[in-house]
N, C-alpha and C positions, 0 to 999 in steps of 0.2 A: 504493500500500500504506500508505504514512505517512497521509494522511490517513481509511483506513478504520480505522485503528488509533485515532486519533484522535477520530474518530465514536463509534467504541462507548467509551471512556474517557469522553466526554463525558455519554455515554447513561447509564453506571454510575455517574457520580457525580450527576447529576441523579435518579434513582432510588434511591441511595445517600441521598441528603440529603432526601428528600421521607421515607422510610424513618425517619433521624435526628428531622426534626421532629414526625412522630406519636410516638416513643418519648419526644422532651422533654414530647409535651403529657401522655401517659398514664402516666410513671414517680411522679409522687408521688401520684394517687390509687390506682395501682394496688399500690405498698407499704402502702398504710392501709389496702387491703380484705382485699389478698391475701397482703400479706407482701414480706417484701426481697429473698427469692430470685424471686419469680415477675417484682418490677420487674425484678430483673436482668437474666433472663429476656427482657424484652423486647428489648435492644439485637441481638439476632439480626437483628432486621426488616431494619435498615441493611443486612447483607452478603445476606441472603438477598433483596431487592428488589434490587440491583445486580445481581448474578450475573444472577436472571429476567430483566433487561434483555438482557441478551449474547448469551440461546437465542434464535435465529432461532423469528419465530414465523409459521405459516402462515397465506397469504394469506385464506383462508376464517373464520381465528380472531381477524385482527389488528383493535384497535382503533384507525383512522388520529388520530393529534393533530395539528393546527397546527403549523405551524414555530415555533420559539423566538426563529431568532434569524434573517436573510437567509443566503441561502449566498451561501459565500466563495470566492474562486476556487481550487482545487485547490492552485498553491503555497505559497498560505499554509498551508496544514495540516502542510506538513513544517516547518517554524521554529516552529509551536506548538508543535508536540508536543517538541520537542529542547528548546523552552523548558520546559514544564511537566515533563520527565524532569529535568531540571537540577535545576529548585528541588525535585523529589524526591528526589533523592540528595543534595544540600546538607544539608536536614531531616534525612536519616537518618544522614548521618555525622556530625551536630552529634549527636545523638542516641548514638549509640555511641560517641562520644567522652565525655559525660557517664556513659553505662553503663560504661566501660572506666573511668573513675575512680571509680567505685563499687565493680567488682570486684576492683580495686589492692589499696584497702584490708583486703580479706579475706585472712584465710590458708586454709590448706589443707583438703578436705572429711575430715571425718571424722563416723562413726556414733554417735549418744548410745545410751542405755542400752535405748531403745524401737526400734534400730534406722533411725532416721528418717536422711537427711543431710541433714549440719548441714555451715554455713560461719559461722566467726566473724569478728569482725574483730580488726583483727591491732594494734590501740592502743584509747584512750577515745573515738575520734570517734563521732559517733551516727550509727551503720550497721545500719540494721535494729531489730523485726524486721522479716520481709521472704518474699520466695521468688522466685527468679532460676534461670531455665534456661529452654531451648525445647525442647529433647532431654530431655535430665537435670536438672529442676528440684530445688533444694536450698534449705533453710531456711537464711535467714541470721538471724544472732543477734549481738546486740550485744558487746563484750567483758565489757561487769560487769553481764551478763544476772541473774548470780546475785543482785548486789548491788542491782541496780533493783529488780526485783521479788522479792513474796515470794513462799512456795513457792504457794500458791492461785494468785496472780496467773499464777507460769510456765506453770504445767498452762492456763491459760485461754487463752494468749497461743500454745503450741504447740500448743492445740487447733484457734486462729484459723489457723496455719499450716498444720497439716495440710490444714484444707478449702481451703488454696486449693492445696495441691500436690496432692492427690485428687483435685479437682475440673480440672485442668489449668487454674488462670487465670494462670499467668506464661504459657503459652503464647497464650488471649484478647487478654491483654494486649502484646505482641509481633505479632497480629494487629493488634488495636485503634489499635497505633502506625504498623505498615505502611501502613493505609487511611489512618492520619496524613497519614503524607510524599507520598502519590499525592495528595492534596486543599491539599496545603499553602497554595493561592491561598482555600482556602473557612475561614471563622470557623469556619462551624458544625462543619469536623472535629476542631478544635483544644478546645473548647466538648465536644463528644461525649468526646474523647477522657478529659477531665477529668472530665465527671460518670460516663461509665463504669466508671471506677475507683472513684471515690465508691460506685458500687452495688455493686461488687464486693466494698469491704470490709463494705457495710453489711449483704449477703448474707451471708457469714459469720461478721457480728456476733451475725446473728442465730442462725445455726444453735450459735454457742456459749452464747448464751442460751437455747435452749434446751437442749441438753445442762446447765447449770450454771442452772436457775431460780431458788436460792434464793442464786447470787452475783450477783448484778446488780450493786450497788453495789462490790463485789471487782471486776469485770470495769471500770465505769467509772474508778475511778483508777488500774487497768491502761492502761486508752488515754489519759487523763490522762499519764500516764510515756511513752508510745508518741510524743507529743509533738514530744517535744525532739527526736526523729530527725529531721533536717536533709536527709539526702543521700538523694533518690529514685532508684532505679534506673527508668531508660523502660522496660527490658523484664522488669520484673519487679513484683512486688505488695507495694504499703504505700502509706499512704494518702498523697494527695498535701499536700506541705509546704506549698502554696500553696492552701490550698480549704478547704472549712468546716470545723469545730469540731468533730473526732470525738467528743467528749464532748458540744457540742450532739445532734450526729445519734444516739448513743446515748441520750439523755435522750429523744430523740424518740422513740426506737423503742423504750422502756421503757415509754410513754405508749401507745405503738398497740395498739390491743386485741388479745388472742390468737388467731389462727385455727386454725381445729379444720381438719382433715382433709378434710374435705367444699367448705371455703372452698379451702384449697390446691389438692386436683383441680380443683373448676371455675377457679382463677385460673389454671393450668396446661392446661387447657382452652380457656381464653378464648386465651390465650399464641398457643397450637397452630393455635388457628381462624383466630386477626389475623394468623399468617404465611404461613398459605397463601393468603388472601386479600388477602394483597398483595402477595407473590410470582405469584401468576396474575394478579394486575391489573397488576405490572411487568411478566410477560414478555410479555402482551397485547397492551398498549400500544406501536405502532409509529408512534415522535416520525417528523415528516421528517426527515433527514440536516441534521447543519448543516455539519460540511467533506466528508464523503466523496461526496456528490453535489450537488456544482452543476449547475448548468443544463448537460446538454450537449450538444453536436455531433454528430450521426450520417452518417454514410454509408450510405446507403438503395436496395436495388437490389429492383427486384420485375417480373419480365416472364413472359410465357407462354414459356419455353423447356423444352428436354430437355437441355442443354448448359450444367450450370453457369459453364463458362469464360468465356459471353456477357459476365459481369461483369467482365474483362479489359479491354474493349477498348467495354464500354458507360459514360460518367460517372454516376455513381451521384446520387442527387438529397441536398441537403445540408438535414434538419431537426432538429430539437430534439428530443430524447428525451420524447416523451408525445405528440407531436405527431401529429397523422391526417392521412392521405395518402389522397385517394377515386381509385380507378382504373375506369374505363368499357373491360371488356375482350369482345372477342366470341372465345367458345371453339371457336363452330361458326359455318359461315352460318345467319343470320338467329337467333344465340343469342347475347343479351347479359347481361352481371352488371356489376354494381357491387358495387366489394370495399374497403370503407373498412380501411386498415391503419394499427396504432397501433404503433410501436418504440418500447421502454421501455430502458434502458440498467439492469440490476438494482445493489446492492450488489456481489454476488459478482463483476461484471466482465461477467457472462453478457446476453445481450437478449431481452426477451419481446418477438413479436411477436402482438398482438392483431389479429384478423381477422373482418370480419362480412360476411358475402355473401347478396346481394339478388338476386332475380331477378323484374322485373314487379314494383317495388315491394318486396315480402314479403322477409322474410329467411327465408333458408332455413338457414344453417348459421350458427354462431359457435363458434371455436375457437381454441386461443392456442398459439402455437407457444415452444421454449424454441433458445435454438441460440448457440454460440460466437462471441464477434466475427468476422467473415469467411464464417464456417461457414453453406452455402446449404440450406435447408430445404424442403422442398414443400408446399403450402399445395392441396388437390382441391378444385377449382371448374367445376363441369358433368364434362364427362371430358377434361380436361387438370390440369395440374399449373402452377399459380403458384409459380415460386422464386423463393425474399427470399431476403436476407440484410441485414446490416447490420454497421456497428462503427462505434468513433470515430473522428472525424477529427483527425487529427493537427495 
């Protein structure tokens, strides 16, 4: 079990990260054509090509890839995965240990004048703004909000809040950071997770530029002041302390041309079309296993009987899962077949047993049986009955 769990983690992050690297190659042209919500927009890919990994996909649809990496032998898979859960939970309580001293500082929620909830903070540290919650996301607000900005700038800065508590991105972001901690051995989740945020405020830089056209430069020394806030919450939204120049990125996105309505549809379009298509081309794709199937050992039983018990007290023939086993069997006098059988050991635990029978040459029949380890199947050849069966060897 540990290492089928481990398989598909493997699978999802591998998909997850091929995902990530098309949204770094296409997030800054696609803000200059389309706009900063539709780059936004793009970081779906990531989770939605992971997930496609994990849906079983059928034999007739899959596209087989190359093994990645050799397989491993079966016990190794349980001390990876206890490994890699480890350094996932580490990440995430260092993580909530940082958000729990960001919420310290707040005092108690209460509603402003518009109705909105609001948290302040509870002295002058620079605490927001902001928006924190995964149930009940709330505005945090600085303590000398009033004295930072003027009144223009506040109406601009709550407006930036709202869209992200509307839009649910403290919750994204709470996602965003979870995929964190499950990749914590890969750069590029730590990388993603940073420039994600970056689009997220830059997404509702924009939508405040729009709503307020003729403050641009109002709204720029608003983020200017936005600044000095030091203390980021991980599971919540403001721009990160450590990463570019909100007033760069704002000068830049006062620079990018306007896009009209027509431009936004088809960017949102484009959006819609790149994730289906690579969500189908993730759940497609069916990698080899790298822990949950190594090479393995069968116990292989296949005789013309009527009495499954035969397999009791017959030794059963010992091959490798893929492996073909040709049998020269006569069902009648003077009627003979040849029946080449292939035992597969599947993911699920379960065995396919493929089967082609010949008669005088020609094949006459091919059919593939599914059946429980142990569990004996009939396989009709001429007028008798071939029972297999198969499992692992211990």
């Amino acid at each position: 079990m540990l290492p089928e769990v481990l398989d598909a983690l493997i699978r999802a992050s591998l998909a997850g990260s091929l995902g990530a690297v098309l949204v770094l190659i296409l997030r800054v042209p696609v803000r200059w054509f389309f706009g900063a919500r539709t780059a936004y927009s793009l970081w779906i890919l990531a989770p939605l090509m992971a997930a496609a990994s994990l849906i079983p996909t059928p034999a007739a649809l899959a596209l087989p890839l190359p093994q990645v990496l050799p397989s491993l032998a079966r016990e190794i898979g349980g001390p990876v995965l206890i490994f890699w859960l480890a350094g996932a939970a580490l990440l995430a309580a260092a993580l909530a240990a940082v958000h729990g001293r960001f919420l310290w500082a707040l005092g108690k929620p209460s509603l402003d004048g518009g109705g909105l909830p609001i948290l302040r903070a509870r002295d002058d540290k620079a605490v927001g703004p902001a928006v924190v919650g995964v149930i009940s996301a709330k505005i945090v607000l600085p303590a000398n909000f009033e004295g930072r900005y003027s009144e223009t700038e506040r109406a601009m800065v709550l407006a930036h809040e709202r869209n992200h508590l509307f839009g649910h991105d403290a919750q994204a972001i709470t996602l965003s950071a979870l995929l964190r901690c499950l990749n914590w051995f890969n750069p590029l989740a730590h990388l993603c997770a940073h420039l994600f945020r970056i689009d997220q405020e830059l997404a509702c830089d924009a939508a405040v530029l729009a709503q307020y056209p003729k403050a641009r430069r109002t709204y720029a020394e608003a983020l200017l002041k936005t600044q000095l806030a030091g203390s980021v919450p991980p599971f919540g939204c403001q721009w990160p302390a450590k990463g570019e120049n909100p007033l760069e990125q704002c000068i830049a996105l006062l620079s990018a041309p306007v896009q009209g309505k027509r431009r936004k549809l088809l960017g949102g379009g484009l959006v819609a079309g790149l994730a289906l298509f690579a969500s189908a081309l993730s759940w497609a794709a069916e990698p080899a296993p790298l822990f949950a199937m190594p090479v393995n050992t069968l116990h292989f039983w296949a005789g013309l009987k009527d009495d499954p018990a035969f397999m009791s007290h017959v030794p059963p023939k010992v091959v490798q899962s893929g492996e073909t086993i040709t049998r020269f069997l006569e069902v009648a006098e003077g009627e003979y077949y040849s029946v080449t059988l292939t035992p597969t050991l599947q993911r699920s635990g379960m065995v396919s047993i493929a089967a082609d029978i010949e008669k005088d040459g020609q094949v006459v029949r091919r059919t593939t049986v599914m059946l429980e380890q142990g569990e004996p199947r009939k396989i009709r050849v001429g007028g008798r009955n071939l029972l297999v069966s198969a499992k692992v060897a211990n």
